[in-house]
N, C-alpha and C positions, 0 to 999 in steps of 0.2 A: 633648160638652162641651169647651172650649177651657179648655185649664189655659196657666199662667203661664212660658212659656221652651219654648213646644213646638214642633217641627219644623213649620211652616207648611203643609209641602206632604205633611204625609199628614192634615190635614182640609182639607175643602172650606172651609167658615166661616173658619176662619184666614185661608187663603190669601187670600179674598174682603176679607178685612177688613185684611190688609195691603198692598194692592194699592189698596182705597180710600183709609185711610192714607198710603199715598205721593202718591197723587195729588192728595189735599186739600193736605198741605202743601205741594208744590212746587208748585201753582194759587197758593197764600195768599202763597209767598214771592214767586212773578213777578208776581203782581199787588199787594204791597205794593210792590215795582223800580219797577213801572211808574207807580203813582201818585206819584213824583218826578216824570216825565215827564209825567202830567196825562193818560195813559193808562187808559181804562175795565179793571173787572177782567176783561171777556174776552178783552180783549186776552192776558192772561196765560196765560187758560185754553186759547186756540190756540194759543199759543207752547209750554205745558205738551203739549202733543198732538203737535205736531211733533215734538216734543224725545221723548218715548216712543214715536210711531212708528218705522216703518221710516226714515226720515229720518236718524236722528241714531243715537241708540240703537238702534234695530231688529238693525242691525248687527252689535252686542254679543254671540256666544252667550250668553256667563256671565248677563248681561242678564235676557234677552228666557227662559230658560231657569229661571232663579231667581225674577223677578219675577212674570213672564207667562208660564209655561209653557202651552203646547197645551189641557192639559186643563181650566185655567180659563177661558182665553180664551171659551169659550159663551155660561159663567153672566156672565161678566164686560158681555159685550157684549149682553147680557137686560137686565139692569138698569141699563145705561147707555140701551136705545133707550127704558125703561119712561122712565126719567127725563127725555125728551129727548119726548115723548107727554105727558108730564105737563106740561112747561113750555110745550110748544104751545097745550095745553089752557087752564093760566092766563095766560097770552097773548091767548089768544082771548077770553077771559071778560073 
């Protein structure tokens, strides 16, 4: 069970869900940027990916070590290809 002010990274679930948390909002805030520019929202969502990879931040111990530590990276990267199988799928449809 996730209680309210808990240390993220001694549950799995936390961790998961602040990690997607960040990534919605700073998807939501470059593709709000971008739609000034008359830019589509994935635009942002690549630029969001660049910016968390090894690219920009990767870089970062403190980073890459508090946000995305080692151990989540699996589940992380599970549910991101589930998601990405799933839009191909309605895609296709």
């Amino acid at each position: 069970m996730v209680t309210l002010f808990e240390n993220p990274h001694e549950s799995p679930l936390a961790m998961f869900l602040l990690q997607v948390f960040i990534t919605l909002i700073v998807c939501k805030c470059l593709a709000k940027l971008l739609s000034f520019v008359r830019q589509p929202q994935v635009i942002g969502q690549i630029i969001a990916g660049i910016i968390f990879g090894p690219s920009i931040l990767g870089f970062t111990k403190g980073w890459s070590s508090a946000i995305w530590p080692t151990s989540s990276l699996k589940v992380f990267q599970l549910i991101a290809n589930l998601g990405l199988i799933f839009f191909m799928f309605f895609l296709g449809l």
